[in-house]
N, C-alpha and C positions, 0 to 999 in steps of 0.2 A: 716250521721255521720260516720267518717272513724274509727269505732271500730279495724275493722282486721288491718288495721296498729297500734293503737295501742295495741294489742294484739302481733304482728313481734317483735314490740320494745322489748318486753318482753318476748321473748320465751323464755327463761333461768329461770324465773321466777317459785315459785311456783305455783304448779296443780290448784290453786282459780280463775289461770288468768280469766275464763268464767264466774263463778259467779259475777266478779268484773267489767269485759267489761259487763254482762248484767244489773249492777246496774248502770251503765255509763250511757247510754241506757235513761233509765229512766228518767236520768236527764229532769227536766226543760229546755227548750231552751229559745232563747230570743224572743222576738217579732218579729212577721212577720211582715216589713213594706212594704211589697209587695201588700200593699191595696191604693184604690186609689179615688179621688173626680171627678168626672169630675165637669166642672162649672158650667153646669148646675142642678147640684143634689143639693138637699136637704139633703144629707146624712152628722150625727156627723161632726162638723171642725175635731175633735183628728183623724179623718181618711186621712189626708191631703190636698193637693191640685193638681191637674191634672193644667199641664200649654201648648197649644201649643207652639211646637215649631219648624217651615217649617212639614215637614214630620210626623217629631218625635212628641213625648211630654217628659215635663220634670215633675217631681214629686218632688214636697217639702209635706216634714210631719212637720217641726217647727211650732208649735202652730202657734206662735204669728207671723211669716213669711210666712206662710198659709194664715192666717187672714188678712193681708196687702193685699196681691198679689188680693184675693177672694175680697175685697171689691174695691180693684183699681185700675183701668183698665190698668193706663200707668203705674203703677209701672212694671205688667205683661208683657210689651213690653220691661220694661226699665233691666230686670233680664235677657233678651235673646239678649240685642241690645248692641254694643262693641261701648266704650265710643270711641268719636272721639277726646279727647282732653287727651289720656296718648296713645303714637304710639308702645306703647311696650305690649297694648293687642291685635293690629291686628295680629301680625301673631309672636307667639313663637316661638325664635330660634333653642329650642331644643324640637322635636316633638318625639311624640309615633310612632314609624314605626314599630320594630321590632323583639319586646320581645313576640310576637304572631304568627304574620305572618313569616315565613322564611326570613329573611334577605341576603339571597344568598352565602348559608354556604361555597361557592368557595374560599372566601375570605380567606384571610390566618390572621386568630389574631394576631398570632408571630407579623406580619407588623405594628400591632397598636398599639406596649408597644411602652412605653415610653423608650430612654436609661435609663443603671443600674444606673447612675449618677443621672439623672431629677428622676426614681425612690427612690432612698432614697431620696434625695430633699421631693418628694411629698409624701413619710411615716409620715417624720416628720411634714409635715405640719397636715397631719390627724390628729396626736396625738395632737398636738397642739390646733389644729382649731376646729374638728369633735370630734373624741374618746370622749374627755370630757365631752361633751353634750347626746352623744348618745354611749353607754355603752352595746354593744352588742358584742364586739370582749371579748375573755381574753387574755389580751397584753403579760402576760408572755410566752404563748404557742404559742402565733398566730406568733409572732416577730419574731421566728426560722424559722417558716414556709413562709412566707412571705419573707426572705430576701433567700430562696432556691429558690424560687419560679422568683424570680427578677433574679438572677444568673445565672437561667435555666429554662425559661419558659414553653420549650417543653416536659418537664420530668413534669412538674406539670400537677394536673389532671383539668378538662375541670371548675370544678366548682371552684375550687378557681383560675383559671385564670378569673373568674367573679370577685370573691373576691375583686384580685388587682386592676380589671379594677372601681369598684363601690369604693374603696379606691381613686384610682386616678381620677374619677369624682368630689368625694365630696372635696379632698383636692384644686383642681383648683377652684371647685362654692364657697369655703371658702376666694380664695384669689381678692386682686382688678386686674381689667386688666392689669395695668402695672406691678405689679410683676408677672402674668403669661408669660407679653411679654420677662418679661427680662430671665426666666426660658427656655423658647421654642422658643422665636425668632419670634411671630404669634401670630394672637390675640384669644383669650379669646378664643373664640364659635368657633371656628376651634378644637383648643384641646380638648373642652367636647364633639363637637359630634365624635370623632375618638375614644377615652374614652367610648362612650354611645355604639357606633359602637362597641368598642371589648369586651364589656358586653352582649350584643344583641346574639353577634354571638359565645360564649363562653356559656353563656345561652343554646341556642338555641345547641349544640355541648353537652351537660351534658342534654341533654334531661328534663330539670329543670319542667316541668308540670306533664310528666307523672314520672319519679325518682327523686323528690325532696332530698334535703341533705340540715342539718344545714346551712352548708357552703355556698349554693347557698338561701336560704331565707335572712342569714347576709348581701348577694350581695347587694339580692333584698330593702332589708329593708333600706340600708344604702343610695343606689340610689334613692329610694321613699321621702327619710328626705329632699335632696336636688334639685331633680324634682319641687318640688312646687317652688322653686327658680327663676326656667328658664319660666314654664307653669300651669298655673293655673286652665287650662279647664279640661276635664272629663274624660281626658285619665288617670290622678292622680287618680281618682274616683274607677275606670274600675281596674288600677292595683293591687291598694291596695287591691280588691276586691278578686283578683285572689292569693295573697299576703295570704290573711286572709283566704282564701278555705284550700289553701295549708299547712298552719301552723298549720288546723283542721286536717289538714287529716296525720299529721303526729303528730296530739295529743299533741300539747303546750299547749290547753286549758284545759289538765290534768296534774295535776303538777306532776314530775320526779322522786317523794317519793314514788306515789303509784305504780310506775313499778320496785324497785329498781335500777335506776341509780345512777352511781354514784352521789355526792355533786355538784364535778362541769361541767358534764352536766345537771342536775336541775336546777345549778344555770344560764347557759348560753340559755337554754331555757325559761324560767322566765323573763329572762333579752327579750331575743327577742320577747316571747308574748306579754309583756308590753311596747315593742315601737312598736308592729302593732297594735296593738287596740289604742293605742295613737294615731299613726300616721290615723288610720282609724275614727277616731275623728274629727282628723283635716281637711283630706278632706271631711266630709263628711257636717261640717261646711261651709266648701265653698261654697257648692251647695244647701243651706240652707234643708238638710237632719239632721233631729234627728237621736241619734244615743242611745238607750237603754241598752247600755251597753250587760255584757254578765249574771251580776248575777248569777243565780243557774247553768245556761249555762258551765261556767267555773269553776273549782276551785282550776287554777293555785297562787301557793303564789307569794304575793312580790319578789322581789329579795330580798339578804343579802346587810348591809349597815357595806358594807367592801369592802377594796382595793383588787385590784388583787389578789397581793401579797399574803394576806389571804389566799386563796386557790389553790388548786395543782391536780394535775391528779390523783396523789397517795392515798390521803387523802381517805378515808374509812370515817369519820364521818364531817358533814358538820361546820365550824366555824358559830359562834355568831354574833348576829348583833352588832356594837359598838356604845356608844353615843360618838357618836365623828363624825367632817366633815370626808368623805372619798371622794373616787374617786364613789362612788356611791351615793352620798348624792343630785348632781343636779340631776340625772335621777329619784332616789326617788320621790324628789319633785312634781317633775310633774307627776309622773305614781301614784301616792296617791292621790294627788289633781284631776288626773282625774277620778279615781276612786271614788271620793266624791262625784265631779257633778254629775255621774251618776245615787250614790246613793240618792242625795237629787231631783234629778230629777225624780226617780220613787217613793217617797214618796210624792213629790207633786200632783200622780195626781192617788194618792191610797184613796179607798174607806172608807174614816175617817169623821165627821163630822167637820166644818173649824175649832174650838177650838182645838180639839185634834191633828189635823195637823200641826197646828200651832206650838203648843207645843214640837210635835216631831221635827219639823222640828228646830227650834232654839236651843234646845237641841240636837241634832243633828252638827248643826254648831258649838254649844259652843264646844262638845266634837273631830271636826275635827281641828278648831282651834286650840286646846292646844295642837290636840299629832304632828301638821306638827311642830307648835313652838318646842315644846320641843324635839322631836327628829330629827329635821333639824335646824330649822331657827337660834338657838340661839348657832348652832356651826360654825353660817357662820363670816368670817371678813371680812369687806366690802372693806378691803386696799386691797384684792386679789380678781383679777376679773373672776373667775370661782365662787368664792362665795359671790361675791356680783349679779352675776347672780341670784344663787338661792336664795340668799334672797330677791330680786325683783321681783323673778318671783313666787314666793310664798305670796308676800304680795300682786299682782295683779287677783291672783285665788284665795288666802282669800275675798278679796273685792269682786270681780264679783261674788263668792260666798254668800256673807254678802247680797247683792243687789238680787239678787237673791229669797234669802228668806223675805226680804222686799215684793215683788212685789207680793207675794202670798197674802198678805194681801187683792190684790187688785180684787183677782180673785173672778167673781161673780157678781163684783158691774157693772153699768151702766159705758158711757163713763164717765161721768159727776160727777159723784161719785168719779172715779178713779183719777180724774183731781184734783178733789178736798180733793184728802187725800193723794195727791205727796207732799211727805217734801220736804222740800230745804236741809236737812240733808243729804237723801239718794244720792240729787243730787249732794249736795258735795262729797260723799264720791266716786260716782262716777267719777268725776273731779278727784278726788285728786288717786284715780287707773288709770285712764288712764293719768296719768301725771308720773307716775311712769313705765307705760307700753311703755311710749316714749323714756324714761329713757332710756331703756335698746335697744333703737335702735340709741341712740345717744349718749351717754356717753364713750367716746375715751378711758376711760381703760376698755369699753368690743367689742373694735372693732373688733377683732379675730371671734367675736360672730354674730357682726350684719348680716352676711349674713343670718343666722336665724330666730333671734330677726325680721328681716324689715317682714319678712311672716307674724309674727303675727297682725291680726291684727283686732281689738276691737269692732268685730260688737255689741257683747252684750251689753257692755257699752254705744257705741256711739249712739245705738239705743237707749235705756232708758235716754240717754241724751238729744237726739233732740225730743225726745216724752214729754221729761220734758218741755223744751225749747217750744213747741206748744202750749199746754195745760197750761200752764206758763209763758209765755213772760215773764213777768217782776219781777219775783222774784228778789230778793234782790244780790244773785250771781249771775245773769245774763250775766253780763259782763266778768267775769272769768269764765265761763259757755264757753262761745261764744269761748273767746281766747281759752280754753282746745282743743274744736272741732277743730277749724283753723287748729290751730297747727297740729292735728292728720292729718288731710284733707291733711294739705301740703306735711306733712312726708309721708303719703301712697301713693299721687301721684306725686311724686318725680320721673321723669321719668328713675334716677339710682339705684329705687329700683323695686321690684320683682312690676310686676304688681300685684291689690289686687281680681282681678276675676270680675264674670259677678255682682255677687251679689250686692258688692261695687256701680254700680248704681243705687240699690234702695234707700240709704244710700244719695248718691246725692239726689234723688229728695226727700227725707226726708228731707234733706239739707234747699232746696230750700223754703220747704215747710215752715221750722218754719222761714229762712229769711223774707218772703212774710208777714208770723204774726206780726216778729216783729216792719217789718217798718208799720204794721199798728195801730199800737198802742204807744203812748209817755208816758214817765217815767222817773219822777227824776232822773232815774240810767243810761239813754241808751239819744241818740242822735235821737234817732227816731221821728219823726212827727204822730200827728194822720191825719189819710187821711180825705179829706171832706165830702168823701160820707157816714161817721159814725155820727148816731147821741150822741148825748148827753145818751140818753136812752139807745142807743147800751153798750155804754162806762160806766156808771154805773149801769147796771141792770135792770132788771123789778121794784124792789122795792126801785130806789135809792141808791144802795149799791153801792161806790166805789170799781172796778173791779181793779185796777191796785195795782201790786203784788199778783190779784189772782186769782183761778182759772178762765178760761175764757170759758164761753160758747159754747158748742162744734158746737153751730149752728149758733154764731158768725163767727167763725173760717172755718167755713164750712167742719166738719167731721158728721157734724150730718145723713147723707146717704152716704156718699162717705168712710168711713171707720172708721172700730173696733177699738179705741184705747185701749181696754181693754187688760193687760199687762198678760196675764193669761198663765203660764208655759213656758216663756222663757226658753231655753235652750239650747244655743252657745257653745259647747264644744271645743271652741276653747285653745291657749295656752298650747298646747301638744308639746313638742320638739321629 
C-alpha cells in the first residue's frame, strides 16, 4: 500500500495527516486471486483453475469458465491454441516491446512527432473520436498545453511528450486506413508503431515506473483503451496491471477530498481511476479472469456529471452534478454500470440463505436500474450519436445485468434442473441485448465509435445463449436464437475487425457443440432431421413424455460426465469503455 505517497500528496495538509493514512491502512483490501487449482486437486472450484500452457500456465478464476475448462479437456487446448481461420490472431501488428524493457533511449523522440499540421489534424480527430468516450483529459486546460507542446516539442517536458504521443495513437486506431493514408502518405501500422515508438521512449525518458505523474498515467491509460484494438494477448493484461499498481501507489483509490485537493484535481483523478479499473475489467475478461472489484479497497467517488466547462483550476469549491446529458454522461454510464456488476457479483456469492439473496439481489437490480435510467438514460437523444451510444450501451449492461440475476436462480440445482427451469424469456431477452450490442458496432451514425464498440464483445450473453441453445434445442425462439448468434459470430470474426482473443475459441467449440444438438434432433420450428441412431425412447423420455421444446436430457446430449453446465456466478465484466 503506497500510504507515504499519499501522505507527500498531502504534506500541506493538516497535522491528522497519520492518523488518517493509518486509518487507510486498515482498510479492507480486495480479494487475493493469487490462489490457484491445479487439475488434479480436489480443491473448492471458487478457488479457480490452473491450465497448462508450454512452460507456463495460465489461471482462470470465472466460475463458470473454470468449470467448462475443469470438466473439458479440448476446450483447455482450444483457450491456448490461435484459431487458424481469423490470420489477424497469429501475430499482432502492434506488440509490447517497450514500455518495460529500454527501448534504446538513443533514439531521438523529436524524430517521431508527427508535423504541427498532421498534429492539429490528429487533436481533433481525438476529440472527436476518443475524448468523448474516455473522459480523462480536462479539455479546457490540456488544449493550451497541448498545442505549446506541438509548436515546441523540445521545451515540453518528457511526460507529456507521452501525452501527445498516446493522443496521436488513439486518434489514428480511431480512424479507417484510408483516411490515415491520405493524412501521412503510408499505411496505417507504420504510423501507430512510430506513435507507440515515441510513447515507449518518452515513457521510458520521464522515468514513468519509478516518478509517476498524472500526466504520464493519462498517456498510459488512453494507450491501454486503444491497445486492445491492435492485440488482444497478455501484454494488455501485464500493462494494465502495472497501470493499476501505479495509480495505487500515487493514491487514486483515495478520493482527492480527503487530502485537500483541489475540485479539479479530484475531479481528474476520479475520472482516471475509473477508466483503469474499467479498463482493468475489460482485460481481465479476456483472459477469462474475475475481477472483484475494489469495494472497501477504494473509496474514490464517481466523477461529477458535468462538462468541462463546469469546472476551473481556480474554483476553491467543487460544482454539482446536473440532470442533464453532459460531456460526462457516456463515461458515467459505464463506470456505474461497472460498478454494479461488481457489486451484484459479490452479493451473489455472500454468505445468505438462496431466499434472502434472492431478494437482495433483485432488489438490488430494481434499485440500479432506476437511478442509471433516471440520471443518464433518459437525457440521452438517440438522433445524436454520442448519446445514442450511451443509451445502448446502458441498455446492454441493464440486460446482461437482468440475466445475470436470473441465473442465480439456477445455482445449486443439478445439470438437469438447470436445463429444465431455462425460460425462453431469459433467452430472449438475451437475443434481444446482444442484438442491441451489434448495434453499436454497426449502426453508421456511431461510426466514429466503432473502433471501440467492435472490442466489445458478448461472451456473457453468447455463453448463456448457446448454453440455452444445448440444453434447449428446440425451444420456440430457436431460430431467432440461431440468427442473433450468427450474426454475432460473423461480426467478431470479421477479419477488419480487432481480433476477439484466445478465449473466443471456446465460444467456437461451444458453437459447435449446440450445432451438433441440434441437427440431432427435429422440430416443427428448425429444418433439422432426427439422426437414426436415436430411438423413439431416446426422443420422448423414459416415461413417454414428448421432449421437443424441452428440456433435453443431459445424457442424451452427452454432458452428463464430460461437463458442468450449471450457470452458477457468471461474471464477464465486460463492456467497460
Amino acid at each position: 500500500m503506497p500510504e507515504r505517497a499519499i501522505t507527500a500528496i498531502n504534506n500541506r495538509d493538516s497535522p491528522d495527516i497519520t492518523s488518517r493514512s493509518s486509518s487507510l491502512s486498515s482498510q479492507p483490501h480486495g480479494t487475493d486471486i493469487n490462489t490457484s487449482v491445479l487439475a488434479g486437486d480436489h480443491t473448492a472450484p471458487t478457488e479457480g483453475f490452473l491450465v497448462k500452457d508450454g512452460t507456463s500456465t495460465r489461471y482462470v478464476n470465472e466460475l463458470f469458465f473454470s468449470r467448462v475448462l475443469e470438466k473439458e479437456s479440448e476446450l483447455q487446448s482450444a483457450i491456448n491454441t490461435p484459431a487458424s481461420t481469423n490470420n489477424s490472431e497469429a501475430s499482432p501488428m502492434i506488440g509490447f516491446d517497450g514500455l518495460i524493457s529500454n527501448p534504446q533511449l538513443a533514439a531521438d523522440a523529436i524524430s517521431l512527432f508527427p508535423s504541427r499540421g498532421q498534429a492539429k489534424h490528429l487533436w481533433q480527430v481525438f476529440l472527436n473520436n476518443v475524448d468523448v468516450l474516455l473522459k480523462v483529459l480536462h479539455i479546457p486546460t490540456t488544449q493550451p498545453v497541448v498545442f505549446a507542446a506541438i509548436n515546441n516539442p523540445k521545451a515540453a517536458s518528457k511526460d507529456l511528450n507521452a501525452l501527445l504521443f498516446s493522443i496521436y495513437f488513439a486518434a489514428v486506431t480511431s480512424l479507417r486506413q484510408a483516411d490515415s493514408h491520405i493524412i501521412f502518405g503510408e499505411d496505417r501500422q507504420s504510423v501507430l508503431k512510430r506513435f507507440q515508438r515515441g510513447l515507449e521512449v518518452s515513457l521510458q525518458s520521464a522515468a514513468f515506473l519509478d516518478s509517476p505523474t498524472i500526466v504520464s498515467l493519462q498517456a498510459i491509460s488512453i494507450y491501454l483503451l486503444c491497445y486492445r484494438n491492435h492485440n488482444c494477448g497478455r501484454s494488455g493484461w501485464t500493462l494494465n496491471g502495472i497501470l493499476l499498481r501505479t495509480a495505487q501507489w500515487m493514491g487514486l483509490h483515495r478520493d482527492g477530498e480527503r487530502f485537500n485537493l483541489p475540485p479539479l484535481e479530484c475531479e481528474i483523478r476520479r475520472r482516471l481511476w475509473y477508466q483503469i479499473i474499467g479498463c482493468d475489467a475489460r482485460v481481465a475478461e479476456d483472459h477469462a479472469l474475475s475481477t472483484n472489484g475494489f469495494g472497501g479497497f477504494s473509496n474514490t467517488k464517481l466523477p461529477l456529471n458535468i462538462d468541462d466547462r463546469d469546472i476551473s483550476p481556480n474554483m476553491e469549491a467543487a460544482p454539482t452534478s446536473k440532470p442533464q446529458w453532459t460531456e460526462m454522461t457516456m463515461f458515467l454510464v459505464a463506470a456505474e454500470m461497472n460498478q454494479a456488476i461488481q457489486q451484484v457479483s459479490r452479493l451473489s456469492v455472500a454468505v445468505l440463505n438462496g431466499d434472502d439473496k434472492m431478494t437482495s439481489l433483485e432488489q438490488l437490480l430494481r434499485t440500479i436500474t432506476a437511478r442509471i435510467k433516471d440520471r443518464y438514460l433518459q437525457h440521452c437523444d438517440p438522433n445524436i450519436p454520442i448519446q445514442k451510444s450511451a443509451l445502448l450501451l446502458g441498455q446492454v449492461l441493464m440486460g446482461k445485468l437482468s440475466i445475470f440475476v436470473r441465473q442465480q436462480y439456477l445455482r445449486g440445482l443439478s445439470a438437469e434442473e438447470s436445463a429444465s427451469r431455462a425460460t425462453e424469456q431469459t433467452l430472449l431477452l438475451a437475443c434481444d441485448t446482444i442484438e442491441i450490442g451489434n448495434e453499436l458496432k454497426t449502426d453508421e451514425l456511431l461510426s466514429n465509435f466503432h473502433w471501440l464498440f467492435s472490442t466489445f464483445t458478448q461472451y456473457h450473453l453468447l455463453t448463456y445463449a448457446l448454453w440455452h441453445l444445448c440444453v434447449r434445442p428446440e425451444v420456440h425462439c430457436a431460430d431467432r436464437a440461431w440468427q442473433v448468434v450468427d450474426k454475432s459470430f460473423n461480426l467478431v470474426e470479421d477479419p477488419s475487425r480487432p481480433s476477439p482473443g484466445l478465449k473466443w475459441n471456446v465460444l467456437r467449440k461451444l458453437r459447435e457443440k449446440a450445432l451438433n444438438i441440434r441437427c440431432s434432433f427435429s422440430s416443427p420450428f428448425t429444418s433439422a432431421r432426427v439422426p437414426t441412431n436415436l430411438t423413439v425412447a431416446e426422443i420422448t423420455g423414459p416415461r413417454g413424455d414428448d421432449l421437443r421444446g424441452e428440456a433435453i436430457p443431459s445424457s442424451i446430449l452427452g454432458f452428463e460426465d464430460a461437463m458442468d453446465w450449471n450457470l452458477d456466478s457468471i461474471c464477464f465484466p465486460d463492456w467497460n469503455p
